[in-house]
C-alpha positions as CSV (number, residue, x, y, z in Angstrom):
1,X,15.4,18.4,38.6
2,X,14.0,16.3,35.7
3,X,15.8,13.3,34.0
4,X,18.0,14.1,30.8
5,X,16.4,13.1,27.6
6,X,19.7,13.9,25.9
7,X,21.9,11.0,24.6
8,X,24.9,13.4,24.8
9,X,26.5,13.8,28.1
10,X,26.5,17.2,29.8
11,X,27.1,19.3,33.1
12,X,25.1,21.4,34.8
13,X,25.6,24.0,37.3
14,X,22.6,24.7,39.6
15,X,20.3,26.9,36.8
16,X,23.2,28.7,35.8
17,X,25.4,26.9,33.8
18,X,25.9,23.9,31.1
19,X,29.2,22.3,30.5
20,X,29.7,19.9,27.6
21,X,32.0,18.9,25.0
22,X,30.5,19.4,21.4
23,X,30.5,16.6,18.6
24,X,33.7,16.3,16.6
25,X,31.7,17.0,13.4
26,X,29.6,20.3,14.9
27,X,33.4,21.5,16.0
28,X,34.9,21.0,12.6
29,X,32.1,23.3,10.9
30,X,32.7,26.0,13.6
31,X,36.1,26.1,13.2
32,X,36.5,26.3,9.3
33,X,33.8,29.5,9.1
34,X,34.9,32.4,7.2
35,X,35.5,35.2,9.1
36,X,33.7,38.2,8.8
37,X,34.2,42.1,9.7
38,X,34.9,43.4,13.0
39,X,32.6,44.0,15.8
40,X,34.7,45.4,18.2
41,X,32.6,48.5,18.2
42,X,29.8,46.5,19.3
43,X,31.5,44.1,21.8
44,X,32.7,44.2,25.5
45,X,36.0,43.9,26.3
46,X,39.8,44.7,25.4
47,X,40.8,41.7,23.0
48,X,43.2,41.6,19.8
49,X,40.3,41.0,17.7
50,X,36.3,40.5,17.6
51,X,35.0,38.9,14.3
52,X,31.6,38.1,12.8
53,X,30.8,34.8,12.2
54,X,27.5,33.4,9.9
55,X,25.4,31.1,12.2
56,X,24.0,29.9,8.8
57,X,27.0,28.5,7.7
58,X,27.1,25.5,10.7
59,X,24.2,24.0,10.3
60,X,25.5,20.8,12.6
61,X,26.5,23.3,15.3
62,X,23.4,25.1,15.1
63,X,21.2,22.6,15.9
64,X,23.5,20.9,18.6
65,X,23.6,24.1,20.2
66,X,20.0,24.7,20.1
67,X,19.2,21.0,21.3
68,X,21.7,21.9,24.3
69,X,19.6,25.0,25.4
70,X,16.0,23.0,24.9
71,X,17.6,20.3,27.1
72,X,18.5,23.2,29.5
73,X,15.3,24.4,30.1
74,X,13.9,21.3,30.2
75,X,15.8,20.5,33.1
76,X,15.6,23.5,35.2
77,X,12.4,24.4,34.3
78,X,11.7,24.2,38.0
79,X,15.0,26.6,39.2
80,X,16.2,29.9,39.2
81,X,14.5,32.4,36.8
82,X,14.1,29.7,34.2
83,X,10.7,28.8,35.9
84,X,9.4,32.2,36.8
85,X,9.9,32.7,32.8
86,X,7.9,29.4,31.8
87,X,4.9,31.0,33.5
88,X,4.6,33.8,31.5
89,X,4.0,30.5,28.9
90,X,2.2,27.9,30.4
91,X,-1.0,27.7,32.5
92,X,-1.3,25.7,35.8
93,X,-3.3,23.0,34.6
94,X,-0.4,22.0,31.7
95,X,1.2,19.0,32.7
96,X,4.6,18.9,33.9
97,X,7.1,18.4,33.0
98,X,6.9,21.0,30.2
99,X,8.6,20.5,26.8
100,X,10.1,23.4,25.6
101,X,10.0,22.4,22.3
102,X,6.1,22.5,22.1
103,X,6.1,26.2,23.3
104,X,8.6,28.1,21.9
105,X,11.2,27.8,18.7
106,X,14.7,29.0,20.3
107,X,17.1,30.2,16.5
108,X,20.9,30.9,17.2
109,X,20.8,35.1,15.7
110,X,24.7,36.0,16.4
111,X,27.5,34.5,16.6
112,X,31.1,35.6,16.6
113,X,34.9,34.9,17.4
114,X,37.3,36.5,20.2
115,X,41.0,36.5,19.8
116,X,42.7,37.1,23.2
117,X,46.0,38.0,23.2
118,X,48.5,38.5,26.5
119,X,47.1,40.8,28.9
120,X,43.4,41.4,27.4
121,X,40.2,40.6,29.6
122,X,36.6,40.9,29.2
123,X,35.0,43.0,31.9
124,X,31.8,41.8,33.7
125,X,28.6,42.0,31.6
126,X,25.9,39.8,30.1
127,X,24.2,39.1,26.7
128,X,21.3,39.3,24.7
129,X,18.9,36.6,24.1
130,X,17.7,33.6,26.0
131,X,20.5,31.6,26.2
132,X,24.6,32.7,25.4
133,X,27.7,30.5,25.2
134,X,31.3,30.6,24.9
135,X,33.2,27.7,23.0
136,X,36.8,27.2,23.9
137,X,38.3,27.1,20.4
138,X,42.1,26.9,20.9
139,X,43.4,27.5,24.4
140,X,47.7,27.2,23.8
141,X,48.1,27.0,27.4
142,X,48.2,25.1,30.7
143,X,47.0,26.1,34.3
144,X,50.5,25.1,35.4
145,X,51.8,27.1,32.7
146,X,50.1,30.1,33.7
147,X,50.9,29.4,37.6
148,X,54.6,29.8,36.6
149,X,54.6,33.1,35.6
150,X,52.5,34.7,39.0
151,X,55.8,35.1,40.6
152,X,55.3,32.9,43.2
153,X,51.8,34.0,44.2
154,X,49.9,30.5,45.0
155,X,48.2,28.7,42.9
156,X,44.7,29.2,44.7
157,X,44.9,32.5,44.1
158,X,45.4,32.3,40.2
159,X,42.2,33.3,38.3
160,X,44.5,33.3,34.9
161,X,42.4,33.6,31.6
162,X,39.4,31.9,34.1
163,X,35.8,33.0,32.9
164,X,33.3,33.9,35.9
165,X,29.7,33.4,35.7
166,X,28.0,35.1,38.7
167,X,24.1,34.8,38.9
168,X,22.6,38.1,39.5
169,X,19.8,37.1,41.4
170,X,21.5,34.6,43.7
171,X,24.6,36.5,43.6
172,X,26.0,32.7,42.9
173,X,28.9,32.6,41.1
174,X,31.1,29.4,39.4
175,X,34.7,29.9,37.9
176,X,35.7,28.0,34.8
177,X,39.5,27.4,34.7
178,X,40.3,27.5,31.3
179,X,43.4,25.6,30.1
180,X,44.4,23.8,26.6
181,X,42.0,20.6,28.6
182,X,38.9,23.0,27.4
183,X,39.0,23.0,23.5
184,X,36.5,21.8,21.8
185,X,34.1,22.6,25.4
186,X,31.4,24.8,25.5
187,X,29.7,26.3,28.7
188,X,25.8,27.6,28.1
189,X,24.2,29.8,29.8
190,X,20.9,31.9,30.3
191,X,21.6,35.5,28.7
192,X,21.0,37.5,31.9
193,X,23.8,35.8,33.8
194,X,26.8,38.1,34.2
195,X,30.3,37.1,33.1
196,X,33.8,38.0,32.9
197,X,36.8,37.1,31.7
198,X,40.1,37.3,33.4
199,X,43.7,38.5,31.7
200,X,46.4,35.5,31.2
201,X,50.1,36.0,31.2
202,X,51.2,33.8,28.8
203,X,52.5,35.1,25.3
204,X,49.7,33.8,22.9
205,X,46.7,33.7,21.0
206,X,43.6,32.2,22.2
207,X,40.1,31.9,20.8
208,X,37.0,31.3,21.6
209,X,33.3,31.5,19.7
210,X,30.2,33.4,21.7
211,X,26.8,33.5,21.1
212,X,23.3,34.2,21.5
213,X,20.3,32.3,21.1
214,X,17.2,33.6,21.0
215,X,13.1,33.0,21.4
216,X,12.2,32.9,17.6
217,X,8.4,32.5,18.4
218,X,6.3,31.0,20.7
219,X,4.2,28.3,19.8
């Protein structure tokens, strides 16, 4: 894996997954969008409510977001199906490491809000694009929280409002448990990597933001 040329601070899950907690300033745009009609029709998924959001409208999330996903290939460039991908771009006799950035322009082309509610879930499926994301907007609960009302089951066991990222090539997977601890956290991931997410009990709203980003051009 290569060295991080990112100042910003970031996780990373084999070549499926990026975990990092976005700028207060990128956070505050995303959260005072307008919100737009409803693509439930359009979505996955049994949730209160699926709403459009203008990617236009953030321009300091927009570019964080895209820096994040450069950043990602540039570090697995040599992993997973992120390298078969880069040689459908580059020759053999480019130098390595390869800079994304000089190959292709990645543009953030949808972007909308979930509202989960008690009981809804998200079945498995994946996205469109290069590169997706979720951003933990307002979770209103805690693991422990959740624990307490699985009637005793143990706490192991509890996969409550948890989102699943399983690689279908490696049949890899990595389970985010999501409590209030996540807001303001966003996990990126290449678009062909299957997800789900599970029902919580407790008796709230929660919201997140997804995504997709996508190969603009090549260069």
């Amino acid at each position: 894996m290569n060295e991080s040329r990112s100042s910003h601070p970031f996780t990373l899950h084999y070549a499926m997954l990026m975990e990092t907690r976005i700028p207060d300033d990128a956070f505050k745009q995303l959260k005072n969008l307008n919100l737009g009609k409803r693509m439930h029709t359009d979505l996955v998924g049994v949730l209160e409510d699926q709403l459009f959001l203008d990617c236009t409208k953030c321009p300091k999330f927009n570019k964080f977001v895209t820096d994040m996903a450069y950043e990602f290939v540039y570090m697995r460039q040599e992993g997973g199906f992120l390298s078969q991908l880069l040689k459908t771009f580059i020759t053999e006799s480019e130098s390595r490491p390869v800079v994304p950035e000089k190959l292709m322009k990645l543009k953030l082309k949808q972007l909308w809000l979930n509202s989960m509610g008690k009981g809804n879930y998200q079945p498995l499926h994946n996205h469109a694009g290069l590169f997706s994301f979720v951003v933990y907007l307002n979770v209103p609960y805690t693991l422990d929280e959740e624990h307490k009302l699985n009637n005793g089951i143990e706490s192991s066991k509890n996969k409550n409002g948890c989102t699943e990222f399983v690689d279908p090539f490696t049949h890899n997977n990595i389970i985010i448990p999501v409590e209030n601890k996540m807001e303001q956290h966003i996990a990126i991931f290449p678009s062909w990597i299957t997800h789900l997410v599970y029902p919580f009990k407790s008796d709230v709203r929660r919201i997140t933001v997804s995504g997709n980003i996508y190969v603009d051009k090549l260069l």
